[in-house]
C-alpha positions as CSV (number, residue, x, y, z in Angstrom):
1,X,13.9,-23.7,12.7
2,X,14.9,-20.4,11.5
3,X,11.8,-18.9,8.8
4,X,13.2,-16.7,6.0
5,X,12.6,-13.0,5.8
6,X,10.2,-13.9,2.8
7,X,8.1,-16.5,4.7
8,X,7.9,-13.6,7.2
9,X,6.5,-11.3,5.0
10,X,4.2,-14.1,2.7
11,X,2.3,-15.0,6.5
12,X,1.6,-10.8,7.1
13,X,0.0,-10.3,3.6
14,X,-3.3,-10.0,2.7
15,X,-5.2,-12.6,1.2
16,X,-9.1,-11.8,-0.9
17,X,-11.7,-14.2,-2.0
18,X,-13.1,-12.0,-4.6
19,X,-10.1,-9.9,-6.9
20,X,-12.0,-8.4,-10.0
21,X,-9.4,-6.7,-12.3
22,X,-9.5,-3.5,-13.5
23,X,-8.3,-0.1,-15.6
24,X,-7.1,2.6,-13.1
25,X,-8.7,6.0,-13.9
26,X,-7.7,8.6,-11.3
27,X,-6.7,8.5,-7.6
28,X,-8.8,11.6,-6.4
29,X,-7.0,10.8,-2.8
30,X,-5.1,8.7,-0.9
31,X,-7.8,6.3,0.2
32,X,-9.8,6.3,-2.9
33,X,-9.2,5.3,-6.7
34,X,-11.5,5.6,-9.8
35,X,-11.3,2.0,-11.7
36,X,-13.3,1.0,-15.0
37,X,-14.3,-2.6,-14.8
38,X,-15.9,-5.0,-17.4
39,X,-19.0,-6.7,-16.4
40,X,-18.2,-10.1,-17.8
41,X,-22.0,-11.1,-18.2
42,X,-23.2,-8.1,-19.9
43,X,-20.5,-6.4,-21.4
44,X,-21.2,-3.2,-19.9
45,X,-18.2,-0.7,-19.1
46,X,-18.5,0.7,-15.4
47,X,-16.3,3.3,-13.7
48,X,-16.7,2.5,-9.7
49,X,-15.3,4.3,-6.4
50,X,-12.7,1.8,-4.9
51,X,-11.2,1.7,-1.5
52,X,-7.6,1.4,-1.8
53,X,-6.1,-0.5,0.8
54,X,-2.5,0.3,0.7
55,X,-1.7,4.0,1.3
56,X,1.8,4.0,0.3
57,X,4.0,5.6,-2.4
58,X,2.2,3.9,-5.6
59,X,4.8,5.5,-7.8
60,X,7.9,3.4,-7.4
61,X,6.4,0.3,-6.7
């Protein structure tokens, strides 16, 4: 059985248990972005330091 190239790439992808979504803020370097997130309980706005996973060119993807 010969797989396709996208079940190739769908089994090397990442998969997370917990996502929370987010406003993008600044990028202050390649590893790190600024995000504000909503706390769904309370309401409150919070900007947090982020690890970003993905290193590569964020601009034309």
């Amino acid at each position: 059985m010969i797989r396709s190239e996208y079940d190739r790439w769908k089994s090397w992808t990442m998969k997370y248990d917990r996502v929370i979504t987010g406003i993008f803020e600044s990028r202050p370097n390649r590893f790190i972005a600024m995000v504000e997130i909503t706390d769904p309980d309370t309401g409150n706005v919070y900007v947090c330091k982020c690890h970003v996973k993905n290193t590569g060119n964020a601009i034309n993807s």
